[in-house]
C-alpha positions as CSV (number, residue, x, y, z in Angstrom):
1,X,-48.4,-95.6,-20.0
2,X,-47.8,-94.6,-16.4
3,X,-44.0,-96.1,-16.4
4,X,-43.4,-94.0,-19.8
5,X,-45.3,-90.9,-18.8
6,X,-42.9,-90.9,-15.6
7,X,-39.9,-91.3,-17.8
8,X,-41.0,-88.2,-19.9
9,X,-42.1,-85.7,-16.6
10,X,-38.4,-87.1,-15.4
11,X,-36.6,-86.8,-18.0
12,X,-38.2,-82.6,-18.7
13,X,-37.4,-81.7,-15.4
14,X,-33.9,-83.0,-15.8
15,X,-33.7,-80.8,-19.2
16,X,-35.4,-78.2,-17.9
17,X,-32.6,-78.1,-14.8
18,X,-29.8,-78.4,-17.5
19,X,-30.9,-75.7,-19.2
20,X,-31.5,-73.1,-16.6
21,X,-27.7,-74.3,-14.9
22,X,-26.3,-73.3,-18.0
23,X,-28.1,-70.1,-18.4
24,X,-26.7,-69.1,-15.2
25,X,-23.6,-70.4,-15.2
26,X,-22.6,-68.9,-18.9
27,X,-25.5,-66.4,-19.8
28,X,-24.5,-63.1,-17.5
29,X,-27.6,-62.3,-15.5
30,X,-29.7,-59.2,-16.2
31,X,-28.4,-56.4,-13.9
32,X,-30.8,-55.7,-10.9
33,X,-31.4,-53.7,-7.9
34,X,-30.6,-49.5,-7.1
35,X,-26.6,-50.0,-6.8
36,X,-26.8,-50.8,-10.6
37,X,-28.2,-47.4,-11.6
38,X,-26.1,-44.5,-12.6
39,X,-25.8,-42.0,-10.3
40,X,-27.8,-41.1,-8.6
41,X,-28.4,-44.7,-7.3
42,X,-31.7,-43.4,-5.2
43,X,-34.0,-40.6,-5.8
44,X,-36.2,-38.6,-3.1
45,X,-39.7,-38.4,-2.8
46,X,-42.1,-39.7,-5.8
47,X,-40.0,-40.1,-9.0
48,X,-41.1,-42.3,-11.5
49,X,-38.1,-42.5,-13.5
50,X,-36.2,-43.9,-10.8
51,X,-36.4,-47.3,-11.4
52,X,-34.5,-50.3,-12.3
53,X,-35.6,-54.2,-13.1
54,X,-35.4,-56.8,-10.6
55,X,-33.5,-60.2,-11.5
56,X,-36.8,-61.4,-12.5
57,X,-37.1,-58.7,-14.8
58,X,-39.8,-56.9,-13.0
59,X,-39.7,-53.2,-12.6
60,X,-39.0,-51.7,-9.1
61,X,-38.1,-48.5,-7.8
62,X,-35.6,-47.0,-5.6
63,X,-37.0,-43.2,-5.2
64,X,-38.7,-42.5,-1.6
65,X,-42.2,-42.8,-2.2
66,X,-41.8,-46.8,-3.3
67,X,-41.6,-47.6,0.9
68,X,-45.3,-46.3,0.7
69,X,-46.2,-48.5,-2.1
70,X,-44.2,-51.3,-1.4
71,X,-42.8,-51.8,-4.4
72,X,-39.0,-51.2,-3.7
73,X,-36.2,-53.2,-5.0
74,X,-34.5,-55.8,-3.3
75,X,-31.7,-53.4,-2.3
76,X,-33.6,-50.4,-1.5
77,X,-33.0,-50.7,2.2
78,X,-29.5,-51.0,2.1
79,X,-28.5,-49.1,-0.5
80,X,-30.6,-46.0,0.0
81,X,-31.3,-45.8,3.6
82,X,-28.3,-45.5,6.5
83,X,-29.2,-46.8,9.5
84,X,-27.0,-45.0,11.9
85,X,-27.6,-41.8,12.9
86,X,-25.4,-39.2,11.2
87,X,-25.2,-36.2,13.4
88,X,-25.1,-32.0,12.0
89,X,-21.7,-30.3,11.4
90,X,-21.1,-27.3,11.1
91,X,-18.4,-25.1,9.7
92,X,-16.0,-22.5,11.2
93,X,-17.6,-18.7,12.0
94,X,-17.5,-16.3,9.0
95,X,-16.4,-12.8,10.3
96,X,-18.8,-10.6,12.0
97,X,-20.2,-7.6,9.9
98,X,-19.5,-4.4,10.0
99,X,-22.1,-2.0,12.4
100,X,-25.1,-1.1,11.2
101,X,-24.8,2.1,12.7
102,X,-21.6,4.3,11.6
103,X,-21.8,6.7,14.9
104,X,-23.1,5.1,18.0
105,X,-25.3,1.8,19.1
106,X,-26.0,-0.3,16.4
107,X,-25.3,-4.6,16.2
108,X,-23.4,-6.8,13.9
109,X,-23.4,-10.1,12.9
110,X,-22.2,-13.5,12.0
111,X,-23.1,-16.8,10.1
112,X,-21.4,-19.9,9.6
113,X,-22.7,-23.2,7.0
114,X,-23.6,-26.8,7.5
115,X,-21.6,-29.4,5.7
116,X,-23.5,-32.3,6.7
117,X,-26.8,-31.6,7.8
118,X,-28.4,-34.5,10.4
119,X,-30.3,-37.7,9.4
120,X,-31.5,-40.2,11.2
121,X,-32.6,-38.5,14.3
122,X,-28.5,-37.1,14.2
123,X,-27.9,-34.4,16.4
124,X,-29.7,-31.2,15.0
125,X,-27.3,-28.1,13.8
126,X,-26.8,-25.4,16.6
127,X,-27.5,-21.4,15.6
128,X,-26.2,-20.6,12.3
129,X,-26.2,-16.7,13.1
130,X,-25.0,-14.5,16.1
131,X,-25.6,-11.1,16.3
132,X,-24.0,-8.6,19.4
133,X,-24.3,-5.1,19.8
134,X,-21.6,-2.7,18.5
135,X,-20.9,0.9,19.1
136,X,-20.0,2.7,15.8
137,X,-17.0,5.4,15.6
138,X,-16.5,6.4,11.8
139,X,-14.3,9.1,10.7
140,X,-17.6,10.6,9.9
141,X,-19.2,10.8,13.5
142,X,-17.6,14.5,14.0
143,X,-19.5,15.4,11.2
144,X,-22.5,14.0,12.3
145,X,-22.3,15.8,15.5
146,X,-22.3,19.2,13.5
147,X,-25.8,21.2,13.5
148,X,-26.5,22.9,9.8
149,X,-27.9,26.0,9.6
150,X,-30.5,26.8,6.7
151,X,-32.2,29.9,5.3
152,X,-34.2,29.9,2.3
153,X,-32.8,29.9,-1.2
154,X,-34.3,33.0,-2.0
155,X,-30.7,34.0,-0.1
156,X,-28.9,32.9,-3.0
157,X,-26.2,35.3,-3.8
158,X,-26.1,35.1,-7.5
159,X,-25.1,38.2,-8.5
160,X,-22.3,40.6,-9.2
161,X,-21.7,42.9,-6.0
162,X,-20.6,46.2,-7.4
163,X,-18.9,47.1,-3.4
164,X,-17.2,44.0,-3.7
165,X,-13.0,45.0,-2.9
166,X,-10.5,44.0,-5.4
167,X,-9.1,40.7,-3.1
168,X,-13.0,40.0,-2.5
169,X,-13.1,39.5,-6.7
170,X,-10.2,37.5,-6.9
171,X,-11.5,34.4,-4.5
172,X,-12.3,31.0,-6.5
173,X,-16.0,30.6,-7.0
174,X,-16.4,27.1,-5.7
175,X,-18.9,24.7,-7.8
176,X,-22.0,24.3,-5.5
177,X,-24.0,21.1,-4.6
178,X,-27.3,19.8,-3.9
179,X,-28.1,17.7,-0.8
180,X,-31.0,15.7,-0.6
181,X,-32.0,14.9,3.2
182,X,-35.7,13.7,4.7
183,X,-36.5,15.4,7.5
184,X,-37.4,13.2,10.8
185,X,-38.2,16.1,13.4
186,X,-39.5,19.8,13.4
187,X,-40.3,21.7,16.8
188,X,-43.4,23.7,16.8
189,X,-41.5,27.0,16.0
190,X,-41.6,26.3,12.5
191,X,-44.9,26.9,11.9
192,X,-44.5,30.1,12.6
193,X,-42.7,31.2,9.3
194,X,-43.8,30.2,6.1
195,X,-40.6,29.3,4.6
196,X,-39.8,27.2,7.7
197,X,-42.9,25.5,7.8
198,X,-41.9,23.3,4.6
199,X,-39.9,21.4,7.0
200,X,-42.6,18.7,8.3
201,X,-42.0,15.4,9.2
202,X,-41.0,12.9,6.8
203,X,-40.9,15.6,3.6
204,X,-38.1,15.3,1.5
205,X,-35.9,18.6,0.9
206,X,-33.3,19.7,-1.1
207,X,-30.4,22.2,0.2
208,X,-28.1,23.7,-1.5
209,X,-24.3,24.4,-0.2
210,X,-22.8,27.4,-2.1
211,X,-19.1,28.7,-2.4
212,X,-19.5,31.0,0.3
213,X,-20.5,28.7,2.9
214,X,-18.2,26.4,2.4
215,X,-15.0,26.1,4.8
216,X,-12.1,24.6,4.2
217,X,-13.1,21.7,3.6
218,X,-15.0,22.8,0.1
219,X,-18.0,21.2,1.9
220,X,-20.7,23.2,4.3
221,X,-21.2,22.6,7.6
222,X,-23.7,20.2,8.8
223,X,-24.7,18.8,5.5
224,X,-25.6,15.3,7.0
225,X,-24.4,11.7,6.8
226,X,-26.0,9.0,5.2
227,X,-28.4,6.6,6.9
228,X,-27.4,8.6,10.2
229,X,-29.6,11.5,11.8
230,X,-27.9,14.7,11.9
231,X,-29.0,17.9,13.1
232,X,-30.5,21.7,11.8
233,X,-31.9,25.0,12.8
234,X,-33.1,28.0,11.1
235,X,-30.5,30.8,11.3
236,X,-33.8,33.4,11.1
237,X,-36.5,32.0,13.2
238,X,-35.4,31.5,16.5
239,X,-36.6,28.2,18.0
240,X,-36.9,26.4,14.6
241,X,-34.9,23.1,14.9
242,X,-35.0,19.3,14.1
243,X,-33.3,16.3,12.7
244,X,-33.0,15.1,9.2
245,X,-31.3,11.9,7.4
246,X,-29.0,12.2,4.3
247,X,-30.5,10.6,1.1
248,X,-27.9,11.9,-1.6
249,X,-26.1,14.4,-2.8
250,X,-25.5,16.0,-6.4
251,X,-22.6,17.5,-7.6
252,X,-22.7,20.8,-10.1
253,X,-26.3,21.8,-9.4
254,X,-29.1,24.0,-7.5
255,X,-31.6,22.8,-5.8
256,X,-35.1,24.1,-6.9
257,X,-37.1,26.9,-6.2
258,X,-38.7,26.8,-2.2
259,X,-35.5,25.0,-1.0
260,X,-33.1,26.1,0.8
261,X,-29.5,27.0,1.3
262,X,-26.7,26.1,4.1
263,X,-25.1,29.6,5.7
């Protein structure tokens, strides 16, 4: 019994050997391991899905969050992690902006990308942005320098003059327009008229620029520049003066009652 039980354990193993020989040797082996998955091979922080089977057929992951729970495959560390320290580069400058102020001090700036951002305790990425001061000089700057001079629209000279001399009747009527400007200073003289005491600080006002005060130009005179502070004064009250910032401007219209009107 013990010489034939011997034979028979002995004889198994040998089969058993045999058989798992030829499985390896001519059954192809169940692919294993993160560099068998399709891109991407390895997945940040906790992802489920990311997993593949081990060559024992047991499930094992390849996202971050399998260092925690130790359950990474075989390959993890060399396929998903680079040991060397991979340090930030940077791209080329863009070029700088253009000033943020049209007439006068103002800054601009400039940005560049990183193509390959640091790992690994890499170098980190210098400043992406610079910014410098610029002095602006538009075309426009003379006419921000000009000082408008307002009455109120109850000026408006809307009707037909009856003195008016024959040359006087033949001049083109020019199509008047609306400028809409908030007002950022107003002395104290203001207060003093009512029509002049409208323009407070921070109120939003319309002014109208008819044909007669327009100059050659077909535009009046001090009728502002956009995100710049120009100047005003009231032509009647002497004393009245301040600053204001161009908003918009309308084409073809008139501004509404308790405005007031360029000269």
């Amino acid at each position: 019994m013990g010489a034939y039980g011997w034979s028979s354990a002995r004889l198994g193993f040998v089969v058993w050997g045999f058989l798992a020989f030829f499985c390896g040797e001519f059954v192809p082996q169940a692919e294993a391991g993160c560099r068998e998955r399709e891109s991407p091979n390895c997945c940040t922080g906790r992802n489920n899905e990311c997993f593949e089977y081990s060559r024992r057929k047991t499930v094992c992951y390849c996202d971050t969050y399998c260092q925690k729970t130790r359950d990474c495959c075989e390959d993890y560390q060399s396929v998903c992690q680079i040991s060397a320290a991979i340090d930030c580069v940077v791209r080329s400058w863009g070029p700088w902006s253009s000033c943020t102020s049209s007439c006068g001090i103002g800054s601009t700036e400039r940005s560049r990308q990183v193509s390959v951002p640091p790992r690994n305790g890499g170098t980190p990425c210098p400043d992406l942005k610079q910014r410098r001061g610029c002095f602006g000089n538009n075309a426009i700057c003379s006419t921000a320098k000009e000082v408008a001079k307002i009455l109120p629209n109850s000026f408006k000279r809307n009707f037909k003059d009856p003195w008016r001399r024959p040359h006087m009747l033949m001049k083109e009527e020019k199509a008047s327009y609306c400028v809409h400007l908030q007002v950022k200073q107003a002395s104290a003289a203001c207060r003093l008229k009512l029509w002049t005491a409208r323009l407070m600080r921070e109120t939003a006002v319309c002014v109208e620029c008819q044909s007669d005060a327009m100059a050659k130009s077909d535009r009046c005179g001090g009728d502002g520049v956009r995100g710049t502070r120009t100047f005003w004064s009231a032509a009647s009250v002497p004393g009245c003066h301040g600053s204001w910032i161009r908003q918009f401007s309308s084409e073809r219209c008139q501004c509404p009652d308790n405005s007031f009107l360029f000269v």
